[in-house]
N, C-alpha and C positions, 0 to 999 in steps of 0.2 A: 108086834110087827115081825113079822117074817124077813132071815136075812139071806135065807137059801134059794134060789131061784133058779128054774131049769125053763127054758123053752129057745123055740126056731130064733135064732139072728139074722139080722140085718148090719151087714158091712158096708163100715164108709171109710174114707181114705182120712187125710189130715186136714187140718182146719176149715173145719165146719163152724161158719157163725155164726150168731145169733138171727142174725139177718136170714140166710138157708134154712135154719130149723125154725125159724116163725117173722115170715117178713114184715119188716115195720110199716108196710099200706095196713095191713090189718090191726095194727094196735089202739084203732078205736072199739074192736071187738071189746066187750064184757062178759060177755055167754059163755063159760069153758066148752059145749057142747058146739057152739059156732066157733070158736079158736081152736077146738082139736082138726078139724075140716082141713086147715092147711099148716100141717105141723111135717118141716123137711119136704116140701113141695119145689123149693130152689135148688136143693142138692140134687147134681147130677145123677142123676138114675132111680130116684126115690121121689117123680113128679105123682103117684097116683098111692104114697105111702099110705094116707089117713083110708081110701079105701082099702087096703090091701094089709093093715096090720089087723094082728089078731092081739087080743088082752092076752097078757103074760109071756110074749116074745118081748127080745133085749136088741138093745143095739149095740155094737162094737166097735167102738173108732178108732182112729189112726190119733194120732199127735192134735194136741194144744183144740179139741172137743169143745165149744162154746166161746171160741172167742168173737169179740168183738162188744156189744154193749152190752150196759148188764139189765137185760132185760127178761124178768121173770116168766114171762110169758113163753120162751123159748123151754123152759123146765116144765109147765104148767100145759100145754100142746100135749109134750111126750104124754105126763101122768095121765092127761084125760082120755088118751088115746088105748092106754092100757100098760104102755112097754113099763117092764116090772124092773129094769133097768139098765142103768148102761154103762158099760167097760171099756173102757177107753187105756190107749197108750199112754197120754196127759190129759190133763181137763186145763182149759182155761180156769184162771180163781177165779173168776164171776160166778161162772156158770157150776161153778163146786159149790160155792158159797151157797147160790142160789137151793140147788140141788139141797144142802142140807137143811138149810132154812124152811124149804118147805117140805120135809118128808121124804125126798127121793132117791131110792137107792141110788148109789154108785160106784164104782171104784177101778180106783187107777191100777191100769197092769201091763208093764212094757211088754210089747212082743206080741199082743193078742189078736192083732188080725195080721199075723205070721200062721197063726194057727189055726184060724175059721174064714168061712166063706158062708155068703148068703144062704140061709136055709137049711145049714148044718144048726147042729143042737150043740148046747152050752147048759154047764150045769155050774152056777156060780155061787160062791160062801160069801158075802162084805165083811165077815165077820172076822174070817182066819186069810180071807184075800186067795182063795184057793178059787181056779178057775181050771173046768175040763172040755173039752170038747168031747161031745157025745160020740161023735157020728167018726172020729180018728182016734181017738181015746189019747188026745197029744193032752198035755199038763202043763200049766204055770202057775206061781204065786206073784202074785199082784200086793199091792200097798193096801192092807185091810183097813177100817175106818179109825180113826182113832176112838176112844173111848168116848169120848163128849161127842164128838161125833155122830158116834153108831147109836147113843142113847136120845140123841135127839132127833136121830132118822127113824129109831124104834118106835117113837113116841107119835111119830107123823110131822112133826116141823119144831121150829122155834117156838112157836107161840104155842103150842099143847106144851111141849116139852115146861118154859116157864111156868104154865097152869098146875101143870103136875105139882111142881115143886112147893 
């Protein structure tokens, strides 16, 4: 798995939960490809996201990123939608958890939507927590993965990562 990741962001402010980034009316979906459809459709200003992302753009959050239930589905939107990851100020533990459990990049780095705005470029490492903004060339290091961590986000989730073993 790849841990280096550059493309367009998407900025959102603090506590986005799980609820905004995949409302619990659709948690009878099963279809990833009908759950990516309304992924961050609650959050203010990201009502037409799922049409308007492109695979390999990241997201960029403010403070305390997935909180609320721990609802896998909220991680499982993003990945289907394409976003190759996302950088946050904090992460709720659910939605960390989640995030590593099943494969998905992440990583925490105070100050980062200090430094980016919508549609600027982001060139991001999980590995060394090195984060750049393309389009200002402003710099931060972020809280890289830890080692169990990164090897079971490498691997694509928990459950490959046990297979491997």
């Amino acid at each position: 798995m790849i841990t280096k990741f550059k493309g367009k962001t998407w900025v959102t402010g603090d506590d986005i939960d799980t609820d905004q980034i995949y409302h619990g009316q659709y948690l009878p979906l099963t279809d990833p490809e009908e759950m990516k459809k309304h992924a961050m459709e609650f959050v203010p200003g990201f009502e037409k996201f799922s049409q308007e992302v492109k695979p390999g753009e990241i997201i960029a959050a403010g403070k305390n990123f997935g909180t609320g239930s721990s609802r896998e589905h909220a991680v499982i939107c993003l990945k289907e939608n394409g976003i190759s990851c996302v950088v946050a100020e904090s992460f709720a533990r659910i939605f960390y958890r989640n995030a590593i459990n099943l494969g998905f990049p992440l990583l925490e780095c105070p100050g980062i939507t200090k430094i980016i705005k919508t549609g600027e470029e982001l060139d991001v490492d999980i590995s060394t927590g090195e984060v750049r903004n393309l389009s200002n060339d402003k710099s931060l290091k972020g809280h890289p993965l830890s080692g169990l961590e990164l090897e079971i986000t490498e691997k694509g989730g928990l459950l490959k990562y046990l297979k491997s073993e």
